[in-house]
C-alpha positions in Angstrom: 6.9 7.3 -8.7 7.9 10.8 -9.5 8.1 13.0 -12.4 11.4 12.1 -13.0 11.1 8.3 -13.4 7.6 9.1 -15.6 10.1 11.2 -17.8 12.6 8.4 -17.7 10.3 5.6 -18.7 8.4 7.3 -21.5 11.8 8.9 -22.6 13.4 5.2 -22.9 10.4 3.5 -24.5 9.3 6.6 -27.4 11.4 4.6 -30.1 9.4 1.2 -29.0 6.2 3.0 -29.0 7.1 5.1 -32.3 6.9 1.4 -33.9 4.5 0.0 -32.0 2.3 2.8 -34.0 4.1 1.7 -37.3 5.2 6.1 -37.0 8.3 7.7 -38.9 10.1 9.8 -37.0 8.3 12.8 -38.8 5.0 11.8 -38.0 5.8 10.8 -34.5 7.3 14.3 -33.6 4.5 16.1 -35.8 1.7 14.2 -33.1 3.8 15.2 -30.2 4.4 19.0 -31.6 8.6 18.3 -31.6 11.5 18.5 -34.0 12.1 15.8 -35.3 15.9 16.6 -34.5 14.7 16.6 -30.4 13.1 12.8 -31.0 16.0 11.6 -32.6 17.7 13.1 -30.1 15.2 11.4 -27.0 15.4 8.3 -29.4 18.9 7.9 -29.2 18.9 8.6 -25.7 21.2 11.6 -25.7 18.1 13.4 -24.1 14.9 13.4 -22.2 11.4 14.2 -22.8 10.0 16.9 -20.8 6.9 16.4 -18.4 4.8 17.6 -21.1 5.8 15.4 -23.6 5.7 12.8 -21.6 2.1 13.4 -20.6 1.2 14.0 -24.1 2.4 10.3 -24.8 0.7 9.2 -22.1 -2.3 10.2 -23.2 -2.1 10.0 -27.0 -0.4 6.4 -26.8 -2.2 5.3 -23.5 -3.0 1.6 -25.6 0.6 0.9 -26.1 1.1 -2.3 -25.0 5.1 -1.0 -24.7 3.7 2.0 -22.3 1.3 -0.5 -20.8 3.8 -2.8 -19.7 6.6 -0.3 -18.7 4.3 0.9 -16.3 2.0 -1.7 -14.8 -1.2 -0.2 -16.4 -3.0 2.2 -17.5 -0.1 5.0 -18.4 -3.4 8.1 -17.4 -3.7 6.7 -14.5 0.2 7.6 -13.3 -0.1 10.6 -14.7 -2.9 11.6 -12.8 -1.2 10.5 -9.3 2.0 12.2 -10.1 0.4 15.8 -11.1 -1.9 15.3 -8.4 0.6 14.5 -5.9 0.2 10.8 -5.0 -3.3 11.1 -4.8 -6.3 10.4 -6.9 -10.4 10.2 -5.8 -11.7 8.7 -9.0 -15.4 8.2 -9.1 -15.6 6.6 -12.5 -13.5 4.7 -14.0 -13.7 1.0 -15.5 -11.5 -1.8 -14.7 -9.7 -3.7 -17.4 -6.1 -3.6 -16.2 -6.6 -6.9 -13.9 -3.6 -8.4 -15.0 -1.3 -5.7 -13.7 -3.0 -5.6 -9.9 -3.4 -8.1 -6.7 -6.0 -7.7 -4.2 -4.3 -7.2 -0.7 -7.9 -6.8 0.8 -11.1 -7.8 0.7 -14.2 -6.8 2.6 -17.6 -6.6 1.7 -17.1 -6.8 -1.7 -14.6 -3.6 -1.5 -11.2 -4.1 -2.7 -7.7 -2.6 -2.5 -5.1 -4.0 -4.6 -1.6 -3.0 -5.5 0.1 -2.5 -8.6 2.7 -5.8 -9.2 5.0 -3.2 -11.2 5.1 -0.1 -9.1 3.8 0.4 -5.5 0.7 2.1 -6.0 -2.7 1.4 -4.5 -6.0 1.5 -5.7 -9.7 1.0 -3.9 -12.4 -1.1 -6.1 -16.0 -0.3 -5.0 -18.4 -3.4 -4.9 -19.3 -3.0 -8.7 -16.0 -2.8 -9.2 -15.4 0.5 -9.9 -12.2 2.3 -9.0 -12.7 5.1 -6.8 -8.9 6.0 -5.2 -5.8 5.7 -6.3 -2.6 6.5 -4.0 1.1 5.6 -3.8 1.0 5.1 0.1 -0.1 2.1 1.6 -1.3 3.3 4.7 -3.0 6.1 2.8 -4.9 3.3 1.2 -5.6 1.4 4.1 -6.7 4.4 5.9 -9.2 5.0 3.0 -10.4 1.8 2.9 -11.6 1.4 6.0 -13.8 4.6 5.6 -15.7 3.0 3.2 -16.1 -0.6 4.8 -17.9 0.4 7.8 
């Protein structure tokens, strides 16, 4: 995924999300720091959100089931692979977003699953704690084996 489709997806969802939050339009571009004439505008479709409003929905509306669901998971965790280039070395993170991930592997208790929405990778520690996230496969793979041996 790319900044472009994040931009896309958030842009396309922020009236969904707007009433997810039971938001009017003022309050909704008041907590994103827009006009409310630029959300109507994004609303309607006309437009897109910019990268930075699309992080800052991201993050402020990260819950949104909507976002959730648009996504495959956790909206912070895109995010973070995006700005960081496809590539994230997480070494805390808790895992409550099972529904939205397979496991591909299985080795001595570590893990790599893929996203079921959109091809990204993650590696689950024993205790189940995320500690990679990529959008390449054999990036993944090649990680993973580092840590099971």
């Amino acid at each position: 995924m790319k900044r472009e489709e994040m931009i896309t997806i958030v842009s396309q969802k922020m009236k969904l999300i707007r009433t997810e939050y039971n938001y009017t339009q003022e309050q909704m571009a008041d907590i994103l720091g827009i006009s409310k004439k630029t959300l109507v505008q994004i609303e309607k479709q006309r437009i897109e959100c910019g990268w930075t409003v699309a992080v800052a929905v991201c993050t402020l509306f990260r819950n949104s089931m909507i976002l959730q669901t648009a996504l495959g998971g956790n909206p912070l965790m895109f995010i973070s692979l995006i700005a960081n280039e496809g590539l994230i070395h997480a070494d805390k993170n808790e895992v409550n977003d099972k529904l939205w991930w397979r496991t591909i592997e299985n080795k001595t208790n570590w893990r790599i699953q893929q996203n079921l929405v959109h091809t990204c990778f993650r590696i689950l520690n024993p205790e189940g704690r995320i500690i990679f996230y990529t959008f390449s496969k054999d990036i993944a793979l090649e990680e993973f084996q580092k840590h099971i041996f």
